[in-house]
Chimera marker file (.cmm) of the C-alpha trace (Angstrom):
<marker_set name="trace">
<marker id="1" x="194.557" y="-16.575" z="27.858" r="1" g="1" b="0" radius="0.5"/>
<marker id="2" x="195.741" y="-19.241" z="30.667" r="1" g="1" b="0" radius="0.5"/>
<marker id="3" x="199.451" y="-19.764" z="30.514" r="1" g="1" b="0" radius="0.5"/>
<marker id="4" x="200.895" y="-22.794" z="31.493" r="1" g="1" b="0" radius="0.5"/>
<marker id="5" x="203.430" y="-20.975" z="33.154" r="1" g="1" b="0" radius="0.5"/>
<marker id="6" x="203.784" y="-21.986" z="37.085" r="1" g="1" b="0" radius="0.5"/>
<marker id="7" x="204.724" y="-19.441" z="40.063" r="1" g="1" b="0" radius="0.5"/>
<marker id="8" x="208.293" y="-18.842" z="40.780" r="1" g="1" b="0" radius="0.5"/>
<marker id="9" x="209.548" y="-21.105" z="43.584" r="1" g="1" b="0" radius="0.5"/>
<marker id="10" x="210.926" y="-20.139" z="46.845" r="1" g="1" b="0" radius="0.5"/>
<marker id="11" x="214.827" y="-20.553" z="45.142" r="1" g="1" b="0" radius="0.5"/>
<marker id="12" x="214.262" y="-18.180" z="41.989" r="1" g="1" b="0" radius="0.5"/>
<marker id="13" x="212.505" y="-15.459" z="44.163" r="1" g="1" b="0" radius="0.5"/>
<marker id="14" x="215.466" y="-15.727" z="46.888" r="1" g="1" b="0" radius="0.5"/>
<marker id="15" x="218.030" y="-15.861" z="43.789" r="1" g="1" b="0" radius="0.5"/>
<marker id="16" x="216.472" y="-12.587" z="42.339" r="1" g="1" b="0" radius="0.5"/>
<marker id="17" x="215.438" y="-10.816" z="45.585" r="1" g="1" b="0" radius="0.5"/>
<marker id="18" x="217.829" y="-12.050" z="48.064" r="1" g="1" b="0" radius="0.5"/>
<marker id="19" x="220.324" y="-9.595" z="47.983" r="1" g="1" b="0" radius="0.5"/>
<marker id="20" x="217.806" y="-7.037" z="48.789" r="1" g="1" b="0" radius="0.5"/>
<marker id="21" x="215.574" y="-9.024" z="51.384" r="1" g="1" b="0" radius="0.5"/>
<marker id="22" x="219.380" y="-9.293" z="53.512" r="1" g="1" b="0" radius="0.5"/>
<marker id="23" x="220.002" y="-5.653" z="53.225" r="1" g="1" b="0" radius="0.5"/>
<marker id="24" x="217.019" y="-4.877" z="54.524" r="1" g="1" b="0" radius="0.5"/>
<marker id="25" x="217.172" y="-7.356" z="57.304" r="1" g="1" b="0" radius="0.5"/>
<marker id="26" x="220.674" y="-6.622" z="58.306" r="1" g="1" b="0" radius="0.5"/>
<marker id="27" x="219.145" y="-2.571" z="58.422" r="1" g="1" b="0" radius="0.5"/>
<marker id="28" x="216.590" y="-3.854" z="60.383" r="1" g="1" b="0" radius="0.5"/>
<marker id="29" x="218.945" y="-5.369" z="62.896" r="1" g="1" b="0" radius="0.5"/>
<marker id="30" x="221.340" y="-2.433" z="63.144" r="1" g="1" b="0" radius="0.5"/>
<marker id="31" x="218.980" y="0.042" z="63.574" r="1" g="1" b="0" radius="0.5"/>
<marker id="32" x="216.910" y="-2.041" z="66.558" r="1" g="1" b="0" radius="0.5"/>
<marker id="33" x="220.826" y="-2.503" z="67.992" r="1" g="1" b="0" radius="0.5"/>
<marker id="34" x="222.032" y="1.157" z="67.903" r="1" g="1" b="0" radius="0.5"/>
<marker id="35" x="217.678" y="2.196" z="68.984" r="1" g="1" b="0" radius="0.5"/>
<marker id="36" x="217.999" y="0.056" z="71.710" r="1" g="1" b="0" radius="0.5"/>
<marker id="37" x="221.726" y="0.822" z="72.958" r="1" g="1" b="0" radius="0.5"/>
<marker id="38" x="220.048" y="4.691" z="73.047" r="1" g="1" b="0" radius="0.5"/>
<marker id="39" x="217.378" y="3.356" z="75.204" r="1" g="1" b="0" radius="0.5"/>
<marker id="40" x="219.586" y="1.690" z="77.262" r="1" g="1" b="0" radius="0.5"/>
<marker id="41" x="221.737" y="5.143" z="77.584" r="1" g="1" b="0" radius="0.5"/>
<marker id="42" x="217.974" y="6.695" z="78.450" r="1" g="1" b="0" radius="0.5"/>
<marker id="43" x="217.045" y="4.491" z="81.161" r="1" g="1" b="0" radius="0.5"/>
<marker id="44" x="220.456" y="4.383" z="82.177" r="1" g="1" b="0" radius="0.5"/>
<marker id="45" x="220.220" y="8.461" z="83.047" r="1" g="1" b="0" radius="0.5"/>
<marker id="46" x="216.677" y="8.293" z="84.286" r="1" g="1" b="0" radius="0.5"/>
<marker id="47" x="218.278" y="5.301" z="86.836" r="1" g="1" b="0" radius="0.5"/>
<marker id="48" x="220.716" y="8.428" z="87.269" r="1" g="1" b="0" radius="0.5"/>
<marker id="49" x="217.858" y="10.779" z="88.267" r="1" g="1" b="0" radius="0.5"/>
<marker id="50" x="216.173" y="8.947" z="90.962" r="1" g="1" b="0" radius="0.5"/>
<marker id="51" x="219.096" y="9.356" z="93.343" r="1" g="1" b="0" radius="0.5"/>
<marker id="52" x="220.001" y="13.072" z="92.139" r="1" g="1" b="0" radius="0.5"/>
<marker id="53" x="216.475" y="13.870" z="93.058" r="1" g="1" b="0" radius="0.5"/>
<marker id="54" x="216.022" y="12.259" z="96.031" r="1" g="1" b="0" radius="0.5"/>
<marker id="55" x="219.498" y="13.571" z="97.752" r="1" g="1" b="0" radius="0.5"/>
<marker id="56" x="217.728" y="17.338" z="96.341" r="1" g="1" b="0" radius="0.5"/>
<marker id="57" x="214.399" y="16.156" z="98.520" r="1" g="1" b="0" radius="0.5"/>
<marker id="58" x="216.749" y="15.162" z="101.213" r="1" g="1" b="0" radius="0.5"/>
<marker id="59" x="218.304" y="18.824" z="101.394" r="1" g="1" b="0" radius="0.5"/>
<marker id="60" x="215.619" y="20.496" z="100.689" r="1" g="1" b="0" radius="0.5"/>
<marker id="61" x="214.021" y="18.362" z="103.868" r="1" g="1" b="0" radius="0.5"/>
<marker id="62" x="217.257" y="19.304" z="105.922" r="1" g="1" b="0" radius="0.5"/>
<marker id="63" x="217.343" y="23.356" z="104.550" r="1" g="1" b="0" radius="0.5"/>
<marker id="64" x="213.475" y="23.623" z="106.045" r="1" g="1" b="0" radius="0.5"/>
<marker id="65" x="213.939" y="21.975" z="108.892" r="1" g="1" b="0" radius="0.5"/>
<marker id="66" x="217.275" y="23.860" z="109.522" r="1" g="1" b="0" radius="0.5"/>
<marker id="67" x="214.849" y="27.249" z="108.934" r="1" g="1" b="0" radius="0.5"/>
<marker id="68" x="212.372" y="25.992" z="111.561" r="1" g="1" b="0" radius="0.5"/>
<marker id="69" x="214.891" y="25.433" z="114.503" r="1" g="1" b="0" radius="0.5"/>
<marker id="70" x="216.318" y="29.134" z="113.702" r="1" g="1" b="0" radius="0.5"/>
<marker id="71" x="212.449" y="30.714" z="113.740" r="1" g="1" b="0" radius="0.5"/>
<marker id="72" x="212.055" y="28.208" z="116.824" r="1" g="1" b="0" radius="0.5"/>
<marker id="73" x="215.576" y="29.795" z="118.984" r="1" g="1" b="0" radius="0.5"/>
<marker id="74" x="214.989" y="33.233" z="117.956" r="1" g="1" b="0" radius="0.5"/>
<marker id="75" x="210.976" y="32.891" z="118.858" r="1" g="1" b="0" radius="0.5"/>
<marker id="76" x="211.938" y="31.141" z="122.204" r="1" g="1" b="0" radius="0.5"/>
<marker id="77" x="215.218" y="34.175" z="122.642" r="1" g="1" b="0" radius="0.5"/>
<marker id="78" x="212.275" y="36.553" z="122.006" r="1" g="1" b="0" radius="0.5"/>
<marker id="79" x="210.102" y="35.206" z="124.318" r="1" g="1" b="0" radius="0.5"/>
<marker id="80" x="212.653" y="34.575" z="127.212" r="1" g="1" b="0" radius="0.5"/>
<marker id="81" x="213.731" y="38.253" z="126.744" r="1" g="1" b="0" radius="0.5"/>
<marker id="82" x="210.308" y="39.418" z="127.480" r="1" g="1" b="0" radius="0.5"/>
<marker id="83" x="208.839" y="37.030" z="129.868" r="1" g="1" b="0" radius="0.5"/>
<marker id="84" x="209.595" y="36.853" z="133.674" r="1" g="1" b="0" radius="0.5"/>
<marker id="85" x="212.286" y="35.141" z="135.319" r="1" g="1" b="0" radius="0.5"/>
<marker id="86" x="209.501" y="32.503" z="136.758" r="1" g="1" b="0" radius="0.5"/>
<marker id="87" x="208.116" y="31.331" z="133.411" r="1" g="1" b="0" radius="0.5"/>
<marker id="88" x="212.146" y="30.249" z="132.118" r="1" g="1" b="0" radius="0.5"/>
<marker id="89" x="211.808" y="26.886" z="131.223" r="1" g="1" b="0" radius="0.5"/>
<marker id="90" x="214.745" y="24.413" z="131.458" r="1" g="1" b="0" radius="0.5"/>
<link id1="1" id2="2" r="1" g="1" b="0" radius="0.2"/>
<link id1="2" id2="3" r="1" g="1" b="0" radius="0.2"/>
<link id1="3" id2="4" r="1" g="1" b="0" radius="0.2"/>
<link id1="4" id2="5" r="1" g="1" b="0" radius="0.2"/>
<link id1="5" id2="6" r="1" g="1" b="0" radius="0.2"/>
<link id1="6" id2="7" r="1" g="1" b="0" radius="0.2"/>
<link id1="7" id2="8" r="1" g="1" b="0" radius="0.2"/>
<link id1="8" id2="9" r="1" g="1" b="0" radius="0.2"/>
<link id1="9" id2="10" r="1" g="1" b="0" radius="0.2"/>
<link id1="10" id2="11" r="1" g="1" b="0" radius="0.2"/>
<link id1="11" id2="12" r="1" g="1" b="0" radius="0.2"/>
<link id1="12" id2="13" r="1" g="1" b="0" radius="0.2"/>
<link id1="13" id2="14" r="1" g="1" b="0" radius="0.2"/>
<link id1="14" id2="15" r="1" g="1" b="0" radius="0.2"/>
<link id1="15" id2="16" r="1" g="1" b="0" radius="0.2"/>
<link id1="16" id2="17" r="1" g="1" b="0" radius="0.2"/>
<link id1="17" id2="18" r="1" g="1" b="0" radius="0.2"/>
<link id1="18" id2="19" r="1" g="1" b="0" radius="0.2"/>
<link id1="19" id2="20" r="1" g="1" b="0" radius="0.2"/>
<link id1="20" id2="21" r="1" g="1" b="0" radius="0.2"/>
<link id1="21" id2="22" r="1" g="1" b="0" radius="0.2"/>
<link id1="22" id2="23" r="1" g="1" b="0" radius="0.2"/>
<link id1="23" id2="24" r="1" g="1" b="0" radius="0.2"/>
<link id1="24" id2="25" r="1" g="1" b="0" radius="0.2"/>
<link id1="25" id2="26" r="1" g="1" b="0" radius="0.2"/>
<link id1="26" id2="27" r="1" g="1" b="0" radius="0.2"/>
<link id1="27" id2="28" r="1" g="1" b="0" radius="0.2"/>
<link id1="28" id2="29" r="1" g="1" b="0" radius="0.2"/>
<link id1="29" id2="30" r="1" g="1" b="0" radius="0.2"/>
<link id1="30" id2="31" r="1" g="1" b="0" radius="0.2"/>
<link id1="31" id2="32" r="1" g="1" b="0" radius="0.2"/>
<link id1="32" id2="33" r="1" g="1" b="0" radius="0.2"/>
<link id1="33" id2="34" r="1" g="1" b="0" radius="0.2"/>
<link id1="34" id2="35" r="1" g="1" b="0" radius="0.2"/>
<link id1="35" id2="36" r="1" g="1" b="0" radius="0.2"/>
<link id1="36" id2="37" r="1" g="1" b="0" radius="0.2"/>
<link id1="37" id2="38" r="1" g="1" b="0" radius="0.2"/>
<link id1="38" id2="39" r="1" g="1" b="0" radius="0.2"/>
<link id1="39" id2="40" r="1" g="1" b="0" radius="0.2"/>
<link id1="40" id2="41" r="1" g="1" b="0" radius="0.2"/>
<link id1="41" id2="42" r="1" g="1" b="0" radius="0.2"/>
<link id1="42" id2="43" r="1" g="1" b="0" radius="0.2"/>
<link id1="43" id2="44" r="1" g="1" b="0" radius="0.2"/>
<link id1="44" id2="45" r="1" g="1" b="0" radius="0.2"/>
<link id1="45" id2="46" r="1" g="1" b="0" radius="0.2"/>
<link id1="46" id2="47" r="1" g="1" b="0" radius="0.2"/>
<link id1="47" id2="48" r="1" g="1" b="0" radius="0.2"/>
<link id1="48" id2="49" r="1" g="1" b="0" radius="0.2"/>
<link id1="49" id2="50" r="1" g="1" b="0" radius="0.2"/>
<link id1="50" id2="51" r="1" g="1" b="0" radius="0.2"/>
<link id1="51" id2="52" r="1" g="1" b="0" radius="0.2"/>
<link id1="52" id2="53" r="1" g="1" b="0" radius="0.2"/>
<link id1="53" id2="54" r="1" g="1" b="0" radius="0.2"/>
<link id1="54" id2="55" r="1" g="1" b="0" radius="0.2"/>
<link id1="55" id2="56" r="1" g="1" b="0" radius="0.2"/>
<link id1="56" id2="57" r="1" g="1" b="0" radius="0.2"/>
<link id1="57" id2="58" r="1" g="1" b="0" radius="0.2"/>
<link id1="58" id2="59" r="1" g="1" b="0" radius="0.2"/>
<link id1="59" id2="60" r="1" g="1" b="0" radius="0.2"/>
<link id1="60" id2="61" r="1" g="1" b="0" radius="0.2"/>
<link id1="61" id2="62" r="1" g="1" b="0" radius="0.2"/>
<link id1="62" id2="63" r="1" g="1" b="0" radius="0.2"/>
<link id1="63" id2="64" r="1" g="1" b="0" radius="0.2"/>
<link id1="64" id2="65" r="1" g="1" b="0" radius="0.2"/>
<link id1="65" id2="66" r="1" g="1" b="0" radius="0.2"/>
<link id1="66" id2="67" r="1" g="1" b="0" radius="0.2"/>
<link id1="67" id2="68" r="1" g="1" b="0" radius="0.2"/>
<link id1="68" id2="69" r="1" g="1" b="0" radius="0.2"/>
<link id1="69" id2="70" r="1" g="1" b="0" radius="0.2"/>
<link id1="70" id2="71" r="1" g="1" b="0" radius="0.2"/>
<link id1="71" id2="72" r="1" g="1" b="0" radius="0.2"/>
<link id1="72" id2="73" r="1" g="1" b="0" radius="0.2"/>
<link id1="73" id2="74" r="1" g="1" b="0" radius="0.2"/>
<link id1="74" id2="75" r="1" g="1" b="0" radius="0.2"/>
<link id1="75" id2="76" r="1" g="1" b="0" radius="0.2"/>
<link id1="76" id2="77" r="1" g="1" b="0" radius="0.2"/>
<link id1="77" id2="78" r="1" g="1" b="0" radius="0.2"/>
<link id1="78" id2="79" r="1" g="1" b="0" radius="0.2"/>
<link id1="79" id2="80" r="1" g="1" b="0" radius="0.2"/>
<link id1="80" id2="81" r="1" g="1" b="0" radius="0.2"/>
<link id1="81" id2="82" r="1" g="1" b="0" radius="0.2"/>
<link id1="82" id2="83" r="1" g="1" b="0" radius="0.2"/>
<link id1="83" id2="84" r="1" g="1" b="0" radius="0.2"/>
<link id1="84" id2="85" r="1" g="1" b="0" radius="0.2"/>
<link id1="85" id2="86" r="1" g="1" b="0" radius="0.2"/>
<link id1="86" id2="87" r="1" g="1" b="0" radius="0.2"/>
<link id1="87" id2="88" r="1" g="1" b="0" radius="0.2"/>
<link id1="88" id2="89" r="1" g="1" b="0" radius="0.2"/>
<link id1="89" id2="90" r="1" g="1" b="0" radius="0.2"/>
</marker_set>
């Protein structure tokens, strides 16, 4: 039942499935090129983010600290309205 036959060699397997071992090599490439180009376009907007966030920190900082000194004058125009001349401070 043994043939004599020997396996195909490395030239009649790329002759027969050459065609289709490039295609799918060439897919291969494109789609890693255009996958990574969009993760390049992805970390380019997260890069984006970081300052876009940290100017909103920044005035949200200056907003509360703008809210303090206005509860800080009008608590100190409250007090020097109701306190004695002696207890003004400079």
């Amino acid at each position: 039942m043994s043939t004599d036959s020997s396996p195909p060699s490395a030239a009649m397997l790329l002759g027969r499935f050459g065609r289709y071992i490039a295609a799918v090599v060439l897919f291969s490439v494109v789609v890693v090129v255009f996958g990574f180009q969009e993760l390049l376009v992805v970390v380019w907007l997260v890069l984006a983010l970081i300052p876009l966030y940290l100017l909103y920190r920044f005035v949200l900082a200056f907003e509360r600290i703008a809210d303090a000194a206005q509860r800080f004058a009008s608590v100190r125009e409250r007090e020097s309205g109701s306190g004695s001349a002696s207890d003004d401070r400079p």
